[in-house]
C-alpha positions, 0 to 999 in steps of 0.5 A, a space after each residue: 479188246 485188240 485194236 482193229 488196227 493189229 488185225 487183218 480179215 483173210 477171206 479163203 475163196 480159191 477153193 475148187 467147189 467141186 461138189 458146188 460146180 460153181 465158185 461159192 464166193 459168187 453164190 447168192 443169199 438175200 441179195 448179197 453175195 457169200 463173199 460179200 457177206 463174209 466181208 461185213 462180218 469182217 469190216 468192223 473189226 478189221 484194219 484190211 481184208 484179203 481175199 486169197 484167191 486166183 479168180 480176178 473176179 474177185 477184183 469187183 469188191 476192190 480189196 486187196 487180192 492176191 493169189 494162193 502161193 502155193 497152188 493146189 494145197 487147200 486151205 492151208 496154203 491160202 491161210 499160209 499165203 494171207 499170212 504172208 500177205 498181212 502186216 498185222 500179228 493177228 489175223 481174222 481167217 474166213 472161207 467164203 462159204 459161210 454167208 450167214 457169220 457175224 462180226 459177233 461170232 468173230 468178236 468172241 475170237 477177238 476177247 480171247 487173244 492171249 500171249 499164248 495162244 497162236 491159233 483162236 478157233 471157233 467150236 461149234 456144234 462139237 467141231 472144231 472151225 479152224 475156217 473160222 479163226 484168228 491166226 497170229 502171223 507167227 504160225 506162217 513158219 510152221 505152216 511153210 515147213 509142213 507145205 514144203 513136206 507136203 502135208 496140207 491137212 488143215 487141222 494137223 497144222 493147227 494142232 502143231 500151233 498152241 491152239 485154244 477153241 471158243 464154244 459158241 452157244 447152241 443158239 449161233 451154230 447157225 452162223 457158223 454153217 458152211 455150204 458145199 452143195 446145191 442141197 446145202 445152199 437150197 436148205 439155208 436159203 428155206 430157212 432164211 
């Protein structure tokens, strides 16, 4: 397996949760907060976590913290600016709105790094989860010349990398759950 000191953890949270109303990072699950829990999923594997995001809320949990470099452009400007950000090739990249990941889930990106393969992504439920992926710092090139053309869809970026998905079994979908809205985030709490 790769040393944790080849890998960073990059946490997405400078979305606008407009279907939440709220900042999703902030959002609470038994006790812990989202972005918290996406941090211990993180910290095992990881030599640094960034979070990418310009609320300086986020400054509380004393990691490093840097705003979007590109403001507006969704998730792959902030994937483009925690690459930017990182000193290490490999880069674990989680958005804030999965409280229920796992460093396990994240391990299985970790034992599947090849030398081809520039972008590692979960598959889970049939969808391909490039929230939930490891990203080798070369990828940054690409991601730049496609924001500076304006094109900002996520997935068409990861599609112009060389990308390899990992299927998780049914039975850890649940981890991988993203919550947008107050019903979302009313049905996991049910479960939990």
């Amino acid at each position: 397996m790769t040393d944790k000191r080849n890998i960073t953890g990059i946490i997405l949270a400078g979305g606008k949760s407009s279907r939440m109303g709220t900042d999703k990072g902030f959002l609470m699950l038994n006790d812990k907060s989202f972005i918290q829990h996406s941090i211990d999923a993180l910290k095992p594997l990881v030599s640094e976590i960034i979070i990418v995001s310009n609320n300086p809320d986020y400054d509380t949990f004393g990691l490093n913290r840097i705003n979007d470099s590109i403001e507006n452009a969704g998730p792959l400007a902030g994937i483009y600016s925690g690459l930017e950000e990182s000193k290490t090739d490999y880069n674990l990249v989680l958005s804030c709105d999965i409280p229920l990941i796992n460093s396990d889930i994240l391990k299985q990106l970790i034992l599947v790094i090849d030398n081809v393969s520039e972008v590692i992504q979960i598959e889970s439920n049939n969808r391909k989860m490039p929230l939930i992926a490891l990203y080798k710092k070369s990828c940054i090139t690409t991601f730049k010349n496609l924001l500076n053309q304006g094109k900002r869809k996520l997935q068409f970026a990861v599609n112009q990398c060389c990308v390899k998905s990992v299927s998780i079994n049914e039975n850890e979908d649940l981890f991988t759950t993203n919550v947008n809205t107050k019903d979302e985030l009313k049905q996991l709490k049910a479960c939990n």
